[in-house]
C-alpha positions in Angstrom: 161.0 64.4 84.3 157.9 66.8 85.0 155.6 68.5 82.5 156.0 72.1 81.0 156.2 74.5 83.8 153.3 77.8 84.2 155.6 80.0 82.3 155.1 77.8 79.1 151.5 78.4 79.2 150.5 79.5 75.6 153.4 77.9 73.8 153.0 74.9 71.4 154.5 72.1 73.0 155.1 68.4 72.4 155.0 66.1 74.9 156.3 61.9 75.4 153.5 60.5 77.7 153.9 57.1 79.3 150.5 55.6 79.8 149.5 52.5 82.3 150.5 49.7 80.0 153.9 51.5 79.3 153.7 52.3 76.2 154.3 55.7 74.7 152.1 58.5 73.2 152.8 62.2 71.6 150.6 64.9 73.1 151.1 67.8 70.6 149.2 71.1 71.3 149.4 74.6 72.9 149.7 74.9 76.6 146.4 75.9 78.6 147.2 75.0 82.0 150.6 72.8 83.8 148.3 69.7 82.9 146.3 70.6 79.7 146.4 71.4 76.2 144.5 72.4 73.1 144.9 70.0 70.3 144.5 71.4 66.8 140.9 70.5 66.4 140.0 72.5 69.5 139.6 69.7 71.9 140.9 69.9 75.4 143.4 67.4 76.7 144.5 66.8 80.5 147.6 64.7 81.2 149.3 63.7 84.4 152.5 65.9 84.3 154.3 62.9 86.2 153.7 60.7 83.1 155.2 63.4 81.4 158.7 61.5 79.6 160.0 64.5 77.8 158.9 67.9 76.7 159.8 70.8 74.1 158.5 73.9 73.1 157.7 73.7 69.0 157.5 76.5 66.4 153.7 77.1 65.1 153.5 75.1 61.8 154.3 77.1 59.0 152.1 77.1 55.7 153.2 74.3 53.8 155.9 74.4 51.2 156.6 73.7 47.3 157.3 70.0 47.3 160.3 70.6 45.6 161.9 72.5 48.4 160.3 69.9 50.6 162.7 67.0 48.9 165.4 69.7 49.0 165.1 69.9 53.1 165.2 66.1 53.3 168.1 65.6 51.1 170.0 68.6 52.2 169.4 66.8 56.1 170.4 63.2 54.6 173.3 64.8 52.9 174.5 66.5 56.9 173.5 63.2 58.9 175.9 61.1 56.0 178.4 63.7 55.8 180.9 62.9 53.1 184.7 63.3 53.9 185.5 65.9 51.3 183.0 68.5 50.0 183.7 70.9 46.6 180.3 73.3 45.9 180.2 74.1 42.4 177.1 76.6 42.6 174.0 75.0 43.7 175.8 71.3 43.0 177.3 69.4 45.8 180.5 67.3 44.7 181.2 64.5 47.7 183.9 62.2 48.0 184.9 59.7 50.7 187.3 57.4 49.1 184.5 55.3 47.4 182.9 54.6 50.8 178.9 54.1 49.6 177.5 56.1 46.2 175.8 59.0 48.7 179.3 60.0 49.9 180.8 59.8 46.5 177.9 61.9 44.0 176.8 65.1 42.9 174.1 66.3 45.0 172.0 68.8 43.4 170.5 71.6 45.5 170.0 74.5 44.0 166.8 75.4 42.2 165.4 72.9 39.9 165.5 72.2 37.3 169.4 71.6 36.9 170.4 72.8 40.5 172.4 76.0 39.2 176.0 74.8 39.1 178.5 77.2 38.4 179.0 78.3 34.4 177.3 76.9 31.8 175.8 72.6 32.4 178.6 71.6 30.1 181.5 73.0 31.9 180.0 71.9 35.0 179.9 68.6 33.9 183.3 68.5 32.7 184.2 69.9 36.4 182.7 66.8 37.7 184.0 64.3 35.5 187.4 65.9 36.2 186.7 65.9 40.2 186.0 62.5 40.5 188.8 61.1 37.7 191.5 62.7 39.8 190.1 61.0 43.0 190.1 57.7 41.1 186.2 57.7 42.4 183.3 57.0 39.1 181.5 60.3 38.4 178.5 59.9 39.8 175.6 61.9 40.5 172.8 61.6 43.2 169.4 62.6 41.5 166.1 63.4 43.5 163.2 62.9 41.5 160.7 64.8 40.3 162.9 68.0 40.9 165.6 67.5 38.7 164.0 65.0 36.4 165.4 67.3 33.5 169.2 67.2 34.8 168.4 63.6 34.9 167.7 63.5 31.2 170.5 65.4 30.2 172.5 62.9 31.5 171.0 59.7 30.2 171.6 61.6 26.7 175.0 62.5 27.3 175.6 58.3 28.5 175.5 58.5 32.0 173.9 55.1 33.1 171.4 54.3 35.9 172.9 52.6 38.3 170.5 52.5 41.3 166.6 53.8 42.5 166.1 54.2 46.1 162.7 55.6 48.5 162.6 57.9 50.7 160.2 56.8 53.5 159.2 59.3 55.9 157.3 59.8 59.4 156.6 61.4 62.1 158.2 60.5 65.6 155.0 60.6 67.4 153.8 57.6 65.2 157.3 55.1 66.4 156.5 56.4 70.1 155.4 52.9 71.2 158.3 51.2 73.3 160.7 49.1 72.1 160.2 45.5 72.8 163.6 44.4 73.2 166.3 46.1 75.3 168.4 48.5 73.0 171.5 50.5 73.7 172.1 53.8 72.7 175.9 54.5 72.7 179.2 55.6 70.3 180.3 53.3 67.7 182.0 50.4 69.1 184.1 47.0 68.2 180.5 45.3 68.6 178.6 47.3 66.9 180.8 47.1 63.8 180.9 43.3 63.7 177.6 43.1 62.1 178.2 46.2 60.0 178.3 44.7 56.1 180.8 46.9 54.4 184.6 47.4 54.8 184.7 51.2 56.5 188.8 51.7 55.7 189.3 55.5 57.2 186.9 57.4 55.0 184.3 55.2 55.5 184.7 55.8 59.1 184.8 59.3 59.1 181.1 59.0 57.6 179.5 56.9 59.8 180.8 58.6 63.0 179.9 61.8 61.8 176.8 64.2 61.6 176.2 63.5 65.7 175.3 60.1 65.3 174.6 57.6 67.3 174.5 53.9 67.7 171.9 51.2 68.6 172.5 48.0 69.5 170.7 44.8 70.4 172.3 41.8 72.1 170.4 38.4 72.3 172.0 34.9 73.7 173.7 32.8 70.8 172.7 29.3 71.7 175.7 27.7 69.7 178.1 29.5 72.6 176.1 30.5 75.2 176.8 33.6 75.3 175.0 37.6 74.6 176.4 38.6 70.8 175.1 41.8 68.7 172.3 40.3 67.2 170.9 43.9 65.4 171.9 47.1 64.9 171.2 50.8 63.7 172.4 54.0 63.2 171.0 57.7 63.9 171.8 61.4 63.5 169.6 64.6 64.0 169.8 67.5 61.6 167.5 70.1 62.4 164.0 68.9 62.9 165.1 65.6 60.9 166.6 62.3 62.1 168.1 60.2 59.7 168.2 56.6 60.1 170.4 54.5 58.5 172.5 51.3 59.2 169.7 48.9 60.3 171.1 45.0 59.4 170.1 42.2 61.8 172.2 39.0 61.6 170.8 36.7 59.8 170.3 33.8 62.9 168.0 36.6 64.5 166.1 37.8 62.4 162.1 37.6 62.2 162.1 38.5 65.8 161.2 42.4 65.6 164.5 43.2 66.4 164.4 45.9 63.5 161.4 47.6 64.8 162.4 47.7 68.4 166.0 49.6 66.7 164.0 52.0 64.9 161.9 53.0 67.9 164.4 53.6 70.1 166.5 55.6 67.6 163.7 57.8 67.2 162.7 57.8 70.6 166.6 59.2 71.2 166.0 61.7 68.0 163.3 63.2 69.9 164.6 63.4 73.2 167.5 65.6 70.7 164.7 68.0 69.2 163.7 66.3 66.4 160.2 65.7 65.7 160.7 63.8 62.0 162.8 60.9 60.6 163.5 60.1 57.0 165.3 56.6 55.6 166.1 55.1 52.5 165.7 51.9 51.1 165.6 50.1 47.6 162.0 49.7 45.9 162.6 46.0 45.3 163.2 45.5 49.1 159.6 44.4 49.5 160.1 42.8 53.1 161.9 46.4 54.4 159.0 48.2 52.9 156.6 46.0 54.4 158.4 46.8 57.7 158.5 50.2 56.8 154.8 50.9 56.0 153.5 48.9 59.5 155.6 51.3 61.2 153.8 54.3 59.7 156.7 55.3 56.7 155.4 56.5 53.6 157.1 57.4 49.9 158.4 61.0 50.1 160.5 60.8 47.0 162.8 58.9 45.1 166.3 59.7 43.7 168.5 57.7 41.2 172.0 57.2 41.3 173.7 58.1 37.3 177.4 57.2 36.9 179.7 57.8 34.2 181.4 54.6 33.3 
């Protein structure tokens, strides 16, 4: 692939450079000539177009937003990249269910404004709507909470006995920053037999219907078993675009591989795939008290967005 032609001279672009050593860099400014750009702070940049990997025109940054409609763009992207089977809005409240596959497909996701998220009706009836949806699925009522925003929804249930059942992070970052190439071979591909074989929990038909949708797509890493001599999945990881976002979910190594970087070299070349697909962000999730995943996470460049809680009714 070539760099941006003359007649994207003046646009904002982004660009994937391959440099001598092979690794990967972002150029991100506006077009001055086939083979320069300003960066923000005014300084001129020439690049070999040949070294140019890919390319795309991007939107001048708009001024920034409220941070609580900043979580609401990352959940409402999480929410489309994990896409639950069955979907009920009741106002500004998001009522998922997938046949008990994970609690994000199976809780109320609040979107509308905080600090309750608007549901239809008064907060009681809407809770008793909830209770009622989930009951005649045989699913727990559950709700999904992102935190600060609806830290007062979040209250009205701990009152009402709704108990805490989980706190997760959402880690952040740019794509520019996971540029670098992977250092292990990784396929990109559909879901396959393979792929699944590492995959911790039972899917079952709903839980298959989740992971497949929302565009994803699959990485995989195979290494040599030396019990049988032969290449097995050895990691694995999972990615969907929304918008500018890509979620990234699904990443497990088996447990004779691990301590290898196989994780890192997944989660470069999912976002390495995301951007190639438009995206210029990824978000993930993982559990505060996974201290070696946040480790991972934060030499990679991630930083805390947000948190959310899970509440269930029991």
């Amino acid at each position: 692939m070539s760099g941006p032609d003359a007649e994207k001279i003046g646009s904002r672009v982004s660009m994937l450079i391959r440099d001598d050593d092979g690794s990967h860099r972002e150029l991100l400014g506006h077009l001055l000539t086939t083979n320069s750009i300003r960066k923000k702070d005014a300084t001129e940049i020439t690049f070999d177009p040949g070294r140019v990997i890919s390319w795309r025109v991007v939107p001048d940054q708009p001024r920034r937003r409220p941070t609580s409609l900043r979580i609401r763009e990352i959940e409402l992207a999480s929410d489309a990249t994990w896409p639950a089977v069955e979907v009920v809005d009741l106002g500004g409240w998001r009522l998922r269910a997938s046949g008990g596959f994970t609690q994000r497909a199976n809780s109320v996701l609040p979107v509308g404004a905080p600090p309750y998220g608007e549901p239809t009706g008064d907060l009681e009836a809407a809770l008793k709507t909830v209770v009622d949806f989930y009951r005649s699925r045989e699913l727990i009522p559950r709700f999904q909470i992102p935190l600060p925003s609806y830290g007062p929804l979040d209250a009205v249930l701990e009152e009402q006995g709704w108990e805490s059942t989980l706190s997760v992070s959402v880690q952040i970052c740019d794509l520019a920053v996971l540029a670098s190439a992977p250092e292990h071979q990784v396929t990109i591909s559909a879901l396959d037999d393979e792929w699944l074989a590492i995959f911790p929990p039972p899917l079952g038909q709903d839980g298959l219907a989740v992971l497949t949708g929302g565009g994803a797509f699959f990485a995989t890493i195979h290494q040599l078993d030396p019990g049988s001599g032969q290449q097995v999945v050895a990691a694995i990881g999972r990615g969907a675009v929304f918008g500018d976002w890509c979620g990234i979910t699904a990443i497990n190594t088996s447990s004779q591989f691990q301590q290898r970087g196989l994780a890192t070299s997944i989660i470069r070349a999912l976002a390495q795939h995301a951007f190639s697909l438009g995206a210029d962000r990824t978000f993930l999730q993982v559990s505060p008290n996974n201290s070696p995943a946040l480790a991972l996470y934060r030499k990679l460049g991630f930083t805390e967005h947000h948190t959310y809680s899970y509440r269930s009714l029991p």
